[in-house]
Structures are given as C-alpha cells and as structure tokens.
C-alpha positions in Angstrom: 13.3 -2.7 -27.1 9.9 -4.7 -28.7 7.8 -5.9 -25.4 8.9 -9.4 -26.5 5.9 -10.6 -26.1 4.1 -9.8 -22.5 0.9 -8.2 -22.0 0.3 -4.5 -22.6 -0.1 -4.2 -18.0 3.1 -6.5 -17.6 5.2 -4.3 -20.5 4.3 -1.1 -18.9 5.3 -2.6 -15.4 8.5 -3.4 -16.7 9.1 0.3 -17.8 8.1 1.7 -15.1 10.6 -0.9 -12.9 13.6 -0.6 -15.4 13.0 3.5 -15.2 13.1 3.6 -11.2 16.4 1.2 -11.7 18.3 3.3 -13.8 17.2 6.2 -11.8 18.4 4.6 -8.4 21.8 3.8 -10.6 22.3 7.4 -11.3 21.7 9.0 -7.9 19.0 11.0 -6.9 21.2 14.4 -7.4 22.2 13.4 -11.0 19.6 13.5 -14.4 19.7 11.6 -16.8 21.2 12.6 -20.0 18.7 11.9 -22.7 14.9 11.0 -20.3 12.2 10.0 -22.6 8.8 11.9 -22.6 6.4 10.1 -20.5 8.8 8.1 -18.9 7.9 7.9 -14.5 9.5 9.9 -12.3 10.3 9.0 -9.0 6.8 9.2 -6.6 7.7 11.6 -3.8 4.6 11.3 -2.2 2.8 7.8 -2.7 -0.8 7.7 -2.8 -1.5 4.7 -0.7 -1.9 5.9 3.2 0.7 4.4 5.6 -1.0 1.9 8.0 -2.8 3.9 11.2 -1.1 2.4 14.4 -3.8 1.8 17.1 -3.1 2.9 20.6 -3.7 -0.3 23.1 -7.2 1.4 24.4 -8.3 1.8 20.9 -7.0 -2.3 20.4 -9.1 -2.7 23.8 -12.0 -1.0 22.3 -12.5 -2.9 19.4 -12.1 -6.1 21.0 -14.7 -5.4 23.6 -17.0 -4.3 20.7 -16.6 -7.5 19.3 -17.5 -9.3 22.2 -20.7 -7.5 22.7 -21.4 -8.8 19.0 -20.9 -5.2 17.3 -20.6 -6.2 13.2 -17.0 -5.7 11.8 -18.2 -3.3 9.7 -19.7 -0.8 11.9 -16.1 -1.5 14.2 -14.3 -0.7 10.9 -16.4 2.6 10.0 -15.8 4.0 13.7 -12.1 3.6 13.7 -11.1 4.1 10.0 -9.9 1.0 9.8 -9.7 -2.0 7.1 -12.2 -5.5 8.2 -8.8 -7.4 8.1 -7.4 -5.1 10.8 -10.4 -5.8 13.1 -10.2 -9.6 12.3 -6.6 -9.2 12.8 -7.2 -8.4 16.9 -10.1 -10.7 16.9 -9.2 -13.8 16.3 -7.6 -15.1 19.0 -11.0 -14.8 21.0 -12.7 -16.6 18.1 -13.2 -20.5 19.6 
C-alpha cells in the first residue's frame, strides 16, 4: 500500500491505527499469521500518567492559595499538578 499521498507523520499514524485495528480484529489471545518487522504492538503500559484526583481539602487548599494571591505556578509546583488544573478550580471566584 503507497502512502497515497499524506505526510510522512500522517502515514505512520495510519500504520500505527490500521495495526492496532487488525490486532483488536484478531483477539488479544490470537497472533497474527505473517506480523511485519517493526510493525506496533499493542502499549501495555502507556506513558502518559493518568490524571491525579484531588481530595476536597487539597481542592480547598488551592483555592484559598489563590485567594491570598499565591502565583499558579508555585500552586502547580506544590501539588504536582498542570496550570489548567488550578485554573480549572479557580475560575468561578474569578469576577
């Protein structure tokens, strides 16, 4: 199959998406009978981390720190947490 055309990042994409496919079409028990060098395997263990759930005192927390003016990041870099998250909890007090 010729990549028809798409970009070198789009083609591989495609691989990767039509190898998971014919994988999930065969059943996780089963192998396929001829796999290609190189082709994906399935990802047991992902490398992006799950999101964090915050407890309420730890929501509590960072909401009081914003009110006393404490910077997102500094909020951010004591809980582990992504800016987004904080902004998230924030902004309903914003106004």
């Amino acid at each position: 199959m010729d990549a028809g055309g798409l970009k070198p990042n789009t083609w591989q994409r495609f691989e990767r998406l039509s190898s998971a496919w014919n994988q999930a079409k065969l059943g996780i028990d089963e192998e396929p009978e001829a796999a290609a060098d190189g082709e994906p395997g399935v990802v047991a263990n992902p490398r992006r981390r799950a999101r964090t759930p915050l407890t309420e005192s730890q929501v509590d927390a960072i909401r009081t720190a914003r009110l006393n003016d404490e910077s997102v990041v500094s909020i951010c870099r004591r809980f582990g947490i992504h800016r987004m998250t904080v902004w998230t909890y924030t902004k309903d007090m914003l106004g």
